[in-house]
Backbone of each chain as ProteinMPNN parsed JSONL, in Angstrom:
{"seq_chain_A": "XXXXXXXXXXXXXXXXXXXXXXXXXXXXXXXXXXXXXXXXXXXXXXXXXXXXXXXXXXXXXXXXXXXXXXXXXXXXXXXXXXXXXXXXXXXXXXXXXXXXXXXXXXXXXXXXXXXXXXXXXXXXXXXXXXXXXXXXXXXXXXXXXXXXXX", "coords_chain_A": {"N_chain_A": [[74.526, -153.549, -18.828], [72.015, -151.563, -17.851], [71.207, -149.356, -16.857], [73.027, -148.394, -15.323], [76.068, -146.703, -16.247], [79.311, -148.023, -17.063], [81.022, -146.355, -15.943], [79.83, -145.892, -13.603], [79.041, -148.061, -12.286], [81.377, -149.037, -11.879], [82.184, -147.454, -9.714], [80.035, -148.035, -8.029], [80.777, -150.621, -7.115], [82.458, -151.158, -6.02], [82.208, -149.345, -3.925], [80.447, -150.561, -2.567], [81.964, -153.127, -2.154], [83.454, -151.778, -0.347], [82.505, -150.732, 1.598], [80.334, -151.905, 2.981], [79.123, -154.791, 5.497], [77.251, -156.752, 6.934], [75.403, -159.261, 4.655], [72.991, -158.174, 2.524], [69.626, -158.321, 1.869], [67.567, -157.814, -0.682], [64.456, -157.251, -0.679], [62.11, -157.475, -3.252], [58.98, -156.153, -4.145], [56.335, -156.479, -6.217], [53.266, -155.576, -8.173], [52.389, -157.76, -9.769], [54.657, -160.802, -10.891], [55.868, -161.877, -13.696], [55.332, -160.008, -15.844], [52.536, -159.534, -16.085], [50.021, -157.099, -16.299], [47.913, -155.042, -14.368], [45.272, -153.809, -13.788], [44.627, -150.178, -12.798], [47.834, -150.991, -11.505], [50.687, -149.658, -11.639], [52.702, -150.731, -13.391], [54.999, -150.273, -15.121], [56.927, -148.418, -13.457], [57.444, -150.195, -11.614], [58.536, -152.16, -13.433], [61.47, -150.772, -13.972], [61.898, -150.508, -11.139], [62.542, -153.167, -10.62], [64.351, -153.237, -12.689], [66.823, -152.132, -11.867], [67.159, -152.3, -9.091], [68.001, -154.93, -9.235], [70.55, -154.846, -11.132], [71.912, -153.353, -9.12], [71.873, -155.378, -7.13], [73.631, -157.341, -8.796], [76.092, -156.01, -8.868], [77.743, -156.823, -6.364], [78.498, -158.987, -4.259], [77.357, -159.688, -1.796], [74.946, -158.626, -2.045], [71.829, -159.859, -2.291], [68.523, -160.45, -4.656], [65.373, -160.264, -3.923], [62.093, -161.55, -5.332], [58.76, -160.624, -4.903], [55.152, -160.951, -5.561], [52.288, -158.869, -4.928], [50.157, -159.302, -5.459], [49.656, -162.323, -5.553], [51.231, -163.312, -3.551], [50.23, -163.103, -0.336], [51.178, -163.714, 2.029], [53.953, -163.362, 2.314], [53.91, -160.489, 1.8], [52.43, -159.471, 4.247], [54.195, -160.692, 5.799], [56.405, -158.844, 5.796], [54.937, -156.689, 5.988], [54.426, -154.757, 4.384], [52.534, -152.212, 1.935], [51.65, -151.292, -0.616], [52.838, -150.435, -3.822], [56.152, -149.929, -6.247], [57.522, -151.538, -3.626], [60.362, -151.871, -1.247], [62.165, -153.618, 0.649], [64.64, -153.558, 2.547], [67.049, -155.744, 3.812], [69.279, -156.257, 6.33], [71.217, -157.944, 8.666], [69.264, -158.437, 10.255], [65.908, -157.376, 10.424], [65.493, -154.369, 10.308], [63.654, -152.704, 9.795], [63.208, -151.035, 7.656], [61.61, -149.339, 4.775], [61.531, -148.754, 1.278], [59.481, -146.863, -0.652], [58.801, -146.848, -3.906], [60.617, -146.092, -7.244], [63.632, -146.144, -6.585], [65.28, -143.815, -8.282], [67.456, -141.126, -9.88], [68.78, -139.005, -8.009], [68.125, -140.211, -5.542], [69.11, -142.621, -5.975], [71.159, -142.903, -4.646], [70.614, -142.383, -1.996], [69.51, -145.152, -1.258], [72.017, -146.616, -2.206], [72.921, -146.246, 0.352], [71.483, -146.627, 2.25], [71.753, -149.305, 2.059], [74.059, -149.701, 2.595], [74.365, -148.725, 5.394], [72.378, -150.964, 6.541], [73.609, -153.089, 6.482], [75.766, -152.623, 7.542], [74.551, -152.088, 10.17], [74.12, -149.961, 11.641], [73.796, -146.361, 11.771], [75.582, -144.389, 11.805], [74.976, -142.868, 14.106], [74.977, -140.226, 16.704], [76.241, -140.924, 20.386], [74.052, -139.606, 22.071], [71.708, -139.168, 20.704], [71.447, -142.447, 20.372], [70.894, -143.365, 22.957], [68.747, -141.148, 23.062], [67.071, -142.932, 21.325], [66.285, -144.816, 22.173], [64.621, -144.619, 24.896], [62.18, -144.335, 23.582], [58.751, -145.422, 22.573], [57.564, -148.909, 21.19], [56.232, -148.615, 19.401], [56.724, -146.643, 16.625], [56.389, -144.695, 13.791], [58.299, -143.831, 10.806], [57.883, -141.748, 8.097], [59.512, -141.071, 5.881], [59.407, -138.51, 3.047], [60.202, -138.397, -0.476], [61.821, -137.189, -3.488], [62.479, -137.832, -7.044], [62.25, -135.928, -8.668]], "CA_chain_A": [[73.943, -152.681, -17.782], [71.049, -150.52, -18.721], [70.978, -148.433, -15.864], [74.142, -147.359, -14.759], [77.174, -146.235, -16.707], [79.779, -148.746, -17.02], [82.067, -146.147, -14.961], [79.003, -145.619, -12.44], [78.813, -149.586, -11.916], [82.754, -149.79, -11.222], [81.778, -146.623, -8.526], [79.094, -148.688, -7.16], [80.854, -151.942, -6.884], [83.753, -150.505, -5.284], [81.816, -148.823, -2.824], [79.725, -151.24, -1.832], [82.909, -153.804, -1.27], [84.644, -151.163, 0.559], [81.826, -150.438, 2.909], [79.417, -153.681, 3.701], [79.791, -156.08, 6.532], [76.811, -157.874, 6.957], [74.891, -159.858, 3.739], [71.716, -158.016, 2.851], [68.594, -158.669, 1.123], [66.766, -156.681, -1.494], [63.124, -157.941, -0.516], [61.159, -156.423, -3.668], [57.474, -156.574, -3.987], [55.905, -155.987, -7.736], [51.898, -155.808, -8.243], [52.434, -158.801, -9.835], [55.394, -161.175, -11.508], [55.868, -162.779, -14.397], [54.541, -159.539, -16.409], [50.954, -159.522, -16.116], [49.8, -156.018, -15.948], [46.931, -155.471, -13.095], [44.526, -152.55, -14.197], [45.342, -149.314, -11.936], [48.341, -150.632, -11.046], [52.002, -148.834, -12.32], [53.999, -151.971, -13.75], [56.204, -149.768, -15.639], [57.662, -148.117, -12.663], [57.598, -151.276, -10.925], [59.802, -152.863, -13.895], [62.27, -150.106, -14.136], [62.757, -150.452, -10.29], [63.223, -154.293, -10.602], [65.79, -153.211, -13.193], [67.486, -151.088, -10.937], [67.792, -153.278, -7.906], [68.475, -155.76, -9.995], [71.665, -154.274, -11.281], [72.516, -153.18, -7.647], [72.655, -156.872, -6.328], [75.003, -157.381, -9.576], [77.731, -155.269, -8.071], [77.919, -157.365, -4.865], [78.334, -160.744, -4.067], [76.586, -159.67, -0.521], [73.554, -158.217, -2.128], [70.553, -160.786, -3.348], [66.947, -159.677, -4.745], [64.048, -161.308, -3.69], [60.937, -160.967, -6.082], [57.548, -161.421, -4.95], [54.326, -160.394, -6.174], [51.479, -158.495, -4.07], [48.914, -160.079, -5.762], [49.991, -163.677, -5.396], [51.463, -163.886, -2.089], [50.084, -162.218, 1.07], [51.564, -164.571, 3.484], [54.913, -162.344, 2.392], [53.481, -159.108, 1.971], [51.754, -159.431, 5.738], [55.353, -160.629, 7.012], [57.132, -157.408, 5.499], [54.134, -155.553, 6.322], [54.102, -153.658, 3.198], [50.986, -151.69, 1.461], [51.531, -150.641, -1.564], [53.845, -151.243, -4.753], [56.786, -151.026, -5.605], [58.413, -151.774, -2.303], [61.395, -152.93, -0.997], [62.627, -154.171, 2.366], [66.176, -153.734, 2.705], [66.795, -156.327, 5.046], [70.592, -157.075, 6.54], [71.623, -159.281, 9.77], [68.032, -158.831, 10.865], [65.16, -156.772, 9.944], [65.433, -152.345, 11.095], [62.115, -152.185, 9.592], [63.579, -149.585, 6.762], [61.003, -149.787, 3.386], [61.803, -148.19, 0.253], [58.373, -147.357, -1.715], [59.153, -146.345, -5.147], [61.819, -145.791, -7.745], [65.011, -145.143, -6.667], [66.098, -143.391, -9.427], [68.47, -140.4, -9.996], [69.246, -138.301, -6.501], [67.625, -141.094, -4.796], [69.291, -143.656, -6.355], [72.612, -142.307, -3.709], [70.044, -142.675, -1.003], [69.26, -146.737, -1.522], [73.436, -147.182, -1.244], [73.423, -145.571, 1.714], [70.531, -147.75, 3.29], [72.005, -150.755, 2.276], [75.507, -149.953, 3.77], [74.091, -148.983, 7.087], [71.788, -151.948, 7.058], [74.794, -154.007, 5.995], [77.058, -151.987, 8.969], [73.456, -152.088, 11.177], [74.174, -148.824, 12.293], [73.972, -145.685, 10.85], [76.202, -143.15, 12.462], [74.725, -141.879, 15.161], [75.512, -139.961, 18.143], [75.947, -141.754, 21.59], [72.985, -139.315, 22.656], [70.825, -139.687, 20.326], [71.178, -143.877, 20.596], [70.136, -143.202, 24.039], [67.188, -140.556, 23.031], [65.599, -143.572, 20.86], [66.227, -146.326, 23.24], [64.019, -144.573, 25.379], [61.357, -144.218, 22.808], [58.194, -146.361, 22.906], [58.413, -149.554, 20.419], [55.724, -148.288, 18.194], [57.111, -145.56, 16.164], [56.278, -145.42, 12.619], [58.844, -142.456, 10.302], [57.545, -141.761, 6.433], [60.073, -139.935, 4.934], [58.797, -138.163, 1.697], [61.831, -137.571, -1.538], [61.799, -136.848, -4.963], [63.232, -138.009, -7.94], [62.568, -134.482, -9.94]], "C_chain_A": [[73.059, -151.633, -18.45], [70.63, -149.495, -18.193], [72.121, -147.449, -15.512], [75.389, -147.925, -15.487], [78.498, -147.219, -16.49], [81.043, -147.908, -15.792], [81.146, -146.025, -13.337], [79.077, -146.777, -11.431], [80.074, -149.282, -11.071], [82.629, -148.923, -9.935], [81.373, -147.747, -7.506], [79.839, -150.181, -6.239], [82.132, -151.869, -5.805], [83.47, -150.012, -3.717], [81.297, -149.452, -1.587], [80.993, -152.676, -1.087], [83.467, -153.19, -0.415], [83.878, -150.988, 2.329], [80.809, -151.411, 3.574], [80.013, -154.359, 4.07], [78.969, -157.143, 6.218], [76.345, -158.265, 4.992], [73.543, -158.393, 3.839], [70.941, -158.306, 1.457], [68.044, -157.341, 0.262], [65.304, -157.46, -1.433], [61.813, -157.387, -1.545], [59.867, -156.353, -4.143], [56.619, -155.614, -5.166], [54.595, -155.908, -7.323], [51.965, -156.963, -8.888], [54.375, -159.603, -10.298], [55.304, -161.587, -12.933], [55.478, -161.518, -15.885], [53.565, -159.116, -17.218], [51.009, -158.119, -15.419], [48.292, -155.712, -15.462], [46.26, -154.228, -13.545], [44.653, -151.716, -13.127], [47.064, -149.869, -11.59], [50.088, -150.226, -12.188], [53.293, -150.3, -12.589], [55.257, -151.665, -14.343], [57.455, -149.58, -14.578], [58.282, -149.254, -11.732], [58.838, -152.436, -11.721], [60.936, -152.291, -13.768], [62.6, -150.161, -12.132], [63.275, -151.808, -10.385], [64.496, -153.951, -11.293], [67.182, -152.64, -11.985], [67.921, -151.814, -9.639], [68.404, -154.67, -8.484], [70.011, -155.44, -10.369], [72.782, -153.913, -10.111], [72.803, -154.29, -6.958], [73.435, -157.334, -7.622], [76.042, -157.528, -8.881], [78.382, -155.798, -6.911], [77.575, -158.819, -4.929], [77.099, -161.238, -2.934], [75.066, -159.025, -0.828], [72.462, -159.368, -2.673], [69.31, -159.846, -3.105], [66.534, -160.805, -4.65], [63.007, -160.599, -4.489], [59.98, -161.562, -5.672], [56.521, -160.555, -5.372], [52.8, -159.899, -4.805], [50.078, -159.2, -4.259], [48.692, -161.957, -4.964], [50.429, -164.366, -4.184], [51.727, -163.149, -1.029], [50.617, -162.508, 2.107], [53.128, -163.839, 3.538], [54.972, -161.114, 2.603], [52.885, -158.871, 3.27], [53.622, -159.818, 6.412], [56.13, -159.248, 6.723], [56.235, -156.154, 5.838], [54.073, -154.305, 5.19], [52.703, -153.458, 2.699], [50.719, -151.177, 0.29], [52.826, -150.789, -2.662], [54.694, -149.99, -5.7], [57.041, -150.708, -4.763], [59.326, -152.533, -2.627], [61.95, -152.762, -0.108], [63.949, -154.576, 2.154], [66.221, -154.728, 4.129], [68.467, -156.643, 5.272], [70.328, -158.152, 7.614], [70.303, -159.762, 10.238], [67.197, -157.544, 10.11], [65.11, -155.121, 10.869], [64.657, -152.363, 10.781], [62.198, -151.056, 8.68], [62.461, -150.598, 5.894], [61.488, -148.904, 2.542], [60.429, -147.864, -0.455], [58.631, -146.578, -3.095], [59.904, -146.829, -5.792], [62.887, -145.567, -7.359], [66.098, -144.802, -7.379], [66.818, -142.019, -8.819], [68.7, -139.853, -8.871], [69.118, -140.055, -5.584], [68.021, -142.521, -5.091], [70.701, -144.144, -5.165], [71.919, -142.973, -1.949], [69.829, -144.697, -0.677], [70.474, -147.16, -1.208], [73.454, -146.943, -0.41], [72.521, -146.119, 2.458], [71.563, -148.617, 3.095], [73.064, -151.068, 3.06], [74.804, -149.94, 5.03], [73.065, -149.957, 7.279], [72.729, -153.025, 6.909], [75.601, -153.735, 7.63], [75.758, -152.227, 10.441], [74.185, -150.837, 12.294], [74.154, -147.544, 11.371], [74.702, -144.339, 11.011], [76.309, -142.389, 13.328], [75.009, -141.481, 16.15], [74.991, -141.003, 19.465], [74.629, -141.276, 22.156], [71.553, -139.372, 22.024], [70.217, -141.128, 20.389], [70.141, -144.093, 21.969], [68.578, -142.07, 24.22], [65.998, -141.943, 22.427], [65.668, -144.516, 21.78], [65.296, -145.701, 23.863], [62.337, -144.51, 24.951], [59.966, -145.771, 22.504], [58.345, -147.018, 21.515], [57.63, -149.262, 18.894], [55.709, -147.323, 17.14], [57.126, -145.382, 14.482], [56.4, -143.695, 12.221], [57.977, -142.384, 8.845], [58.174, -140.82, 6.08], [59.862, -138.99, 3.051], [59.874, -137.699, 0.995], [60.816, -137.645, -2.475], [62.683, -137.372, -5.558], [63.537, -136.762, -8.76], [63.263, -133.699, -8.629]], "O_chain_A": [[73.381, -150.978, -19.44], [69.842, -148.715, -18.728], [72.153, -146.221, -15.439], [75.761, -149.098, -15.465], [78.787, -147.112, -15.298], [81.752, -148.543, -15.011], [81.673, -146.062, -12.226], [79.15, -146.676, -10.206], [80.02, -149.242, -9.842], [82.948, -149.541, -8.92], [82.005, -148.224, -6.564], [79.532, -150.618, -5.131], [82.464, -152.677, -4.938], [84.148, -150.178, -2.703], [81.433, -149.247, -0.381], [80.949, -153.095, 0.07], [84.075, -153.838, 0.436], [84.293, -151.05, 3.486], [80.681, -151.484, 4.796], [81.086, -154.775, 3.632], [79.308, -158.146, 5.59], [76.908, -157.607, 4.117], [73.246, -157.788, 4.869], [71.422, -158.467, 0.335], [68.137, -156.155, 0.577], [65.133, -158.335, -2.281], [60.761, -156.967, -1.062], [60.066, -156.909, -5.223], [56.337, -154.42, -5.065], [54.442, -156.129, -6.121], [51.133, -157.597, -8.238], [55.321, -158.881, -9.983], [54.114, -161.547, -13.246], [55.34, -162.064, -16.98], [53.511, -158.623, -18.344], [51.665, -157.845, -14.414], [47.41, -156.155, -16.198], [47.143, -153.384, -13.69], [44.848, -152.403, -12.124], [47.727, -148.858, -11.36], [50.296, -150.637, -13.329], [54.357, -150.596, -12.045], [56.292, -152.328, -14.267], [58.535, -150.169, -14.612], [59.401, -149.203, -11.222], [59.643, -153.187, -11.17], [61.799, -153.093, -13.41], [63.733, -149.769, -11.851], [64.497, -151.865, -10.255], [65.584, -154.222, -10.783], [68.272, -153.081, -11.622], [69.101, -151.811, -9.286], [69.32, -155.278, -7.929], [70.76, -156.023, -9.584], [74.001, -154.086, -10.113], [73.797, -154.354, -6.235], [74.278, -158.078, -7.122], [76.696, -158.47, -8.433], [79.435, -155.327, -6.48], [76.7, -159.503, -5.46], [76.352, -162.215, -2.892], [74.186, -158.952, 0.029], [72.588, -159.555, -3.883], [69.008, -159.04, -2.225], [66.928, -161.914, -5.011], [62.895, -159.373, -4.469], [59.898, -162.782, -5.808], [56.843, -159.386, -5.586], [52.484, -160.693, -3.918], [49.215, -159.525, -3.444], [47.882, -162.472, -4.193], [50.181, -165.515, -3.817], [52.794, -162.648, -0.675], [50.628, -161.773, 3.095], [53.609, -163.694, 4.661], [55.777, -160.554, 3.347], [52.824, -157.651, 3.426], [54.11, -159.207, 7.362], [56.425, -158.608, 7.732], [56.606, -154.985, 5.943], [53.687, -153.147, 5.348], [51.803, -154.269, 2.92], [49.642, -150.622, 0.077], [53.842, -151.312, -2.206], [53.983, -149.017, -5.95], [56.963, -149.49, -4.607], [59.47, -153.377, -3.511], [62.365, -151.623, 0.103], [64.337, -155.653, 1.7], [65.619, -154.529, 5.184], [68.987, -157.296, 4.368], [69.473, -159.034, 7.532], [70.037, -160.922, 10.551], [67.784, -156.813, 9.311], [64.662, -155.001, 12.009], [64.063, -151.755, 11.672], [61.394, -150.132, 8.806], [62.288, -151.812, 5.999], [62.039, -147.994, 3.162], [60.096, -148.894, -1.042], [58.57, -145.357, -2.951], [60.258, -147.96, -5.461], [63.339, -144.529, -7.844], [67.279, -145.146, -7.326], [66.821, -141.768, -7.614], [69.107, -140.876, -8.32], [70.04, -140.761, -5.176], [67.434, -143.483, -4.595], [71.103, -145.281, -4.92], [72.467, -143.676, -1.1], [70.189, -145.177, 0.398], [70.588, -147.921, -0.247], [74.367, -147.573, 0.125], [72.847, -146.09, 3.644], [72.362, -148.716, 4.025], [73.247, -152.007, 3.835], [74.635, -150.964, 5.692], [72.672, -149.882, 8.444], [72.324, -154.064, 7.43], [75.868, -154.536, 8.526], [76.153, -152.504, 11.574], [74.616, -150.966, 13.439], [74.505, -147.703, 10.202], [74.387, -143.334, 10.373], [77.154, -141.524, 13.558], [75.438, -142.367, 16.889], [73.929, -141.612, 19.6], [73.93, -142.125, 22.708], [70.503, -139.567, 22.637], [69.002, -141.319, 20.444], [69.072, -144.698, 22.052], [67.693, -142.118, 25.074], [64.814, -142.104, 22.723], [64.568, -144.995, 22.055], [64.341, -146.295, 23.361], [61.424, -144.609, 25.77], [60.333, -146.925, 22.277], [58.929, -146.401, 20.623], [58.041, -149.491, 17.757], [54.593, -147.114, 16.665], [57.998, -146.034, 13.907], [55.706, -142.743, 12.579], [57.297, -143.402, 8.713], [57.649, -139.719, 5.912], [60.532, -139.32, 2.073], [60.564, -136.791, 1.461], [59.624, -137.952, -2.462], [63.758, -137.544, -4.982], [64.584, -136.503, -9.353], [63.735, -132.57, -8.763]]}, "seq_chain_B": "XXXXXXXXXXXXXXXXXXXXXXXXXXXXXXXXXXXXXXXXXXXXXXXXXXXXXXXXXXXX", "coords_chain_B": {"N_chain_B": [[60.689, -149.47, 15.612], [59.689, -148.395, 12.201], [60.306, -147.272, 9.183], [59.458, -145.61, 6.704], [60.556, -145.006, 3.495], [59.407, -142.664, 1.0], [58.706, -142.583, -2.378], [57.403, -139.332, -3.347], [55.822, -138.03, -5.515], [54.996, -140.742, -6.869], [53.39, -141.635, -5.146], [50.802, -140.05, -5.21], [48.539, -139.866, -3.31], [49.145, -139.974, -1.131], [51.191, -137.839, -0.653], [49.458, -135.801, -0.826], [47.707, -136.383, 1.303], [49.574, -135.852, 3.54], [50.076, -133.57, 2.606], [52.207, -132.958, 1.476], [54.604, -130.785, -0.058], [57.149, -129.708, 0.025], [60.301, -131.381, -0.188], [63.233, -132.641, 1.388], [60.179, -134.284, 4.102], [59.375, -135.552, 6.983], [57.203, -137.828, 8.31], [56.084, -138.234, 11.206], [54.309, -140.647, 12.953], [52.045, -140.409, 12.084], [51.444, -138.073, 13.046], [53.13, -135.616, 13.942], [55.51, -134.103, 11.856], [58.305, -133.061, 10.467], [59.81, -130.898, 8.315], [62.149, -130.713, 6.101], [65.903, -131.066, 5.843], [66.787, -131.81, 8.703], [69.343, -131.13, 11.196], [70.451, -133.505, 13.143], [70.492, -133.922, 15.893], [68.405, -132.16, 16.202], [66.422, -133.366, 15.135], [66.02, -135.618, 16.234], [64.966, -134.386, 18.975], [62.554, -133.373, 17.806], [61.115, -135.709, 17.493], [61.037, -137.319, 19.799], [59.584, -135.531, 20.965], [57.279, -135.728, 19.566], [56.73, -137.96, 19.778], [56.091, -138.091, 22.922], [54.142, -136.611, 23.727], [53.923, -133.398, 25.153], [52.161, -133.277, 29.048], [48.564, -132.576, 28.893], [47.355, -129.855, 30.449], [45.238, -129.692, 33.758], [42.313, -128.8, 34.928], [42.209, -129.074, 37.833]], "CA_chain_B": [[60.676, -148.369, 15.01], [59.423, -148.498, 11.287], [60.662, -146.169, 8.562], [59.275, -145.909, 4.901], [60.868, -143.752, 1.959], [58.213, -143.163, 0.106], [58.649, -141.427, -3.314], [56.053, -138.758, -3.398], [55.14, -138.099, -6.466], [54.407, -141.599, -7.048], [52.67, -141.813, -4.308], [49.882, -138.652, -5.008], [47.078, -139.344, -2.72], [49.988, -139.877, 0.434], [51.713, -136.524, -0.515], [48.424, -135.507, -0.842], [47.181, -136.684, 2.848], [50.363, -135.591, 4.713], [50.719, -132.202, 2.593], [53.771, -132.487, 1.123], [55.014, -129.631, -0.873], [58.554, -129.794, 0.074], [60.76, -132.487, 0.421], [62.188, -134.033, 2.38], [59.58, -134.162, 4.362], [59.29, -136.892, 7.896], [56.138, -137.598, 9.283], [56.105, -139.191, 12.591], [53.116, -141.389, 13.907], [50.866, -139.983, 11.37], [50.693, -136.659, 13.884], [53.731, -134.445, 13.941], [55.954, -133.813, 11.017], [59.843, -132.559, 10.487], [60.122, -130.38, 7.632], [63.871, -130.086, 5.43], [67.028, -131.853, 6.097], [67.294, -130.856, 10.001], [70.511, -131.701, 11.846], [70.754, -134.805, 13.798], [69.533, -133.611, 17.285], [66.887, -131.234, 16.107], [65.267, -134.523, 14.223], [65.509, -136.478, 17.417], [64.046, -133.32, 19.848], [60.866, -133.324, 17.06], [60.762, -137.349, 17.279], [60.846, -137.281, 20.895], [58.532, -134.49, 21.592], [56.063, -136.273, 18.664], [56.169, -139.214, 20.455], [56.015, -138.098, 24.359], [53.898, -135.125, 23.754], [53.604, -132.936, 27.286], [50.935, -133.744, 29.318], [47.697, -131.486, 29.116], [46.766, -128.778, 31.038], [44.233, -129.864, 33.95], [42.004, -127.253, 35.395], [41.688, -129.671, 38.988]], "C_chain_B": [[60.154, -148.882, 13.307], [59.757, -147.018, 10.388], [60.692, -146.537, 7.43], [59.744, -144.418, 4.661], [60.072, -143.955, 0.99], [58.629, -141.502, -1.049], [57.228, -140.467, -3.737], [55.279, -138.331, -4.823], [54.943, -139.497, -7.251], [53.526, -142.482, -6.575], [51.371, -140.728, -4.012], [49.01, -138.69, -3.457], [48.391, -139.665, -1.43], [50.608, -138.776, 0.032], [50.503, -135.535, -0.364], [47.817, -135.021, 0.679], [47.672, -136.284, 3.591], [50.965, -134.39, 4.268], [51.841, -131.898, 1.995], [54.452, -131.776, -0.12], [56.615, -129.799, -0.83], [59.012, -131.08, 0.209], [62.212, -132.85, 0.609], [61.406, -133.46, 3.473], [59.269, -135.298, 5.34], [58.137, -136.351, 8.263], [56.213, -138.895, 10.493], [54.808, -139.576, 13.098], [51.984, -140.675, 13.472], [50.597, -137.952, 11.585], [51.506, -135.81, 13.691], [54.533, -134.455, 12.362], [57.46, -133.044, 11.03], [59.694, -131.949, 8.588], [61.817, -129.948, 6.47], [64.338, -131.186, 6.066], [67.492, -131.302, 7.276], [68.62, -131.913, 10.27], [70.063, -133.01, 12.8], [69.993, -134.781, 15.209], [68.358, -132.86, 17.414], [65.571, -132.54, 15.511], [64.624, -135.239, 15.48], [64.873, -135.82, 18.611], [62.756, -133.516, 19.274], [60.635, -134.675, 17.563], [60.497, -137.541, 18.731], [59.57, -136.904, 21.49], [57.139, -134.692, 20.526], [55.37, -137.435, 19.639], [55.238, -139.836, 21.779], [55.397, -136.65, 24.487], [53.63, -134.727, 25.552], [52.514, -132.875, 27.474], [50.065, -132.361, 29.222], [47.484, -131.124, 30.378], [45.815, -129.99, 32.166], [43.647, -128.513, 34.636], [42.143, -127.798, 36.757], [42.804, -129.603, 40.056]], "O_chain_B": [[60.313, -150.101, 13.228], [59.508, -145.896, 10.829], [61.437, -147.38, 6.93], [59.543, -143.318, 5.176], [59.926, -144.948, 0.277], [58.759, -140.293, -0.853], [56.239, -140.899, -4.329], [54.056, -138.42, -4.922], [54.694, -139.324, -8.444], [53.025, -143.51, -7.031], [50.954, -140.539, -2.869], [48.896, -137.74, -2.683], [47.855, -139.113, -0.469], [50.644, -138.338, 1.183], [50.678, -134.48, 0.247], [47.557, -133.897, 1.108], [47.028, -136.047, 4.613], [51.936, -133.899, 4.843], [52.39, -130.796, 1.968], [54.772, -132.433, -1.111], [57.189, -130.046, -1.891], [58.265, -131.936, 0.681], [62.509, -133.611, -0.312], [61.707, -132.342, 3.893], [58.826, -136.267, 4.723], [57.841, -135.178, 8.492], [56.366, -140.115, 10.439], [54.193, -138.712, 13.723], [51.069, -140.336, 14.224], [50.056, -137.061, 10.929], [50.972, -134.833, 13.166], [53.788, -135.028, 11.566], [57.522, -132.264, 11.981], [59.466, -132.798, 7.726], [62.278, -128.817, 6.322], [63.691, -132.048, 6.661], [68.395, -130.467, 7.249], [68.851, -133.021, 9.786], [68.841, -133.114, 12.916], [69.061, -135.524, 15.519], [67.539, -132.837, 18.333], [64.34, -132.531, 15.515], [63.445, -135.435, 15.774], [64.219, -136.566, 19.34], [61.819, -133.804, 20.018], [59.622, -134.669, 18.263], [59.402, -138.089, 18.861], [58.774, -137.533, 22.187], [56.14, -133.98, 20.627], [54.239, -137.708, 20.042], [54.478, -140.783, 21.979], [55.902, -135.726, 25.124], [53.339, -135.338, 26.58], [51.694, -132.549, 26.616], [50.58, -131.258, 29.4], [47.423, -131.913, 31.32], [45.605, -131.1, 31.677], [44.267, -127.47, 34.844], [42.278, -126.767, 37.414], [42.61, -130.063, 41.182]]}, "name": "protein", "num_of_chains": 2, "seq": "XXXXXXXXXXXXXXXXXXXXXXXXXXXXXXXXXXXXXXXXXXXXXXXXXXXXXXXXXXXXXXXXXXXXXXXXXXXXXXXXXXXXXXXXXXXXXXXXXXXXXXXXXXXXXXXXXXXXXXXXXXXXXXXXXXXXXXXXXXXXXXXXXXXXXXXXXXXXXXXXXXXXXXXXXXXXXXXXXXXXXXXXXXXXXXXXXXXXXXXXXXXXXXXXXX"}
């Protein structure tokens, strides 16, 4: 493991059996594969997240990564609707439409378990009134949450 | 609904575009914005009132 701490892993692995229902996907989308490095674009960051999700479907029997490349195949990148690299489309029973774009390294690395359970659980806690504020909500609604790693 | 986490400083010219100094930082439908880690019903009042803004004014 080159990422996380052999006691971090047994955390992780623990956590993630204790709290996932459904299966989910790690859908993650490089500038390219195979590494070929694309002028402008950030392959480093893009390996160090493969590592990283990589390691995270380890810990779980219910997690798999998917690798595809932005360059190479649009007919994926148009179904995930992604724009930019890296990404990754947490996907469980069906698709919530959550993306990931970055690293999710250190703080944010807490944040990524905590998608995958509630895309795993396909729910994420919420009040009965709020369920009923978004239900009423029209279908085109598009969030961008902005974090940090520093 | 659609919802990206987008790391901002690896993302310059979108922290850039939507301002973002603090974070976290939601922007809704390009137009309104949520500032900090609000509580649960204050997120969904902004998201609401982003979405279904009140109608304008007429003078007629």
């Amino acid at each position: 493991m080159g990422f996380l701490s052999d006691q971090d892993a047994a955390f992780v692995r623990k956590r993630l059996a204790d709290d996932m229902k459904d299966d989910v996907r790690l859908v993650f989308f490089a500038p390219s594969t195979g590494g070929l490095a694309l002028p402008g674009e950030d392959w480093e960051m893009a390996e160090y997240t493969r590592t990283i999700l990589k390691e995270v479907a380890g810990l779980s029997d219910r997690i798999t990564l998917e690798e595809h490349s932005m360059v190479s195949e649009p007919e994926v990148v148009a179904r995930y609707g992604v724009d930019r690299t890296p990404a990754t489309a947490v996907i469980g029973a069906r698709d919530y439409g959550v993306r990931y774009y970055g690293m999710p390294a250190g703080y944010e690395f807490v944040t990524l378990l905590d998608l995958i359970i509630d895309v795993s659980r396909g729910t994420a806690g919420l009040t009965p009134a709020t369920l009923d504020s978004l239900a009423a909500l029209p279908a085109d609604v598009h969030l961008q949450v902005f974090v940090t790693t520093t | 609904m659609r919802a990206d986490i987008v790391e901002a400083s690896e993302f310059p010219d979108l922290a850039r575009r939507y301002n973002v100094y603090a974070v976290p930082k939601t922007v809704i439908n390009d137009t309104a914005e949520v500032v900090g880690a609000v509580p649960e019903a204050a997120f969904v009042d902004a998201l609401s009132k982003a979405v279904n803004p009140p109608p304008a004014q007429t003078s007629g």
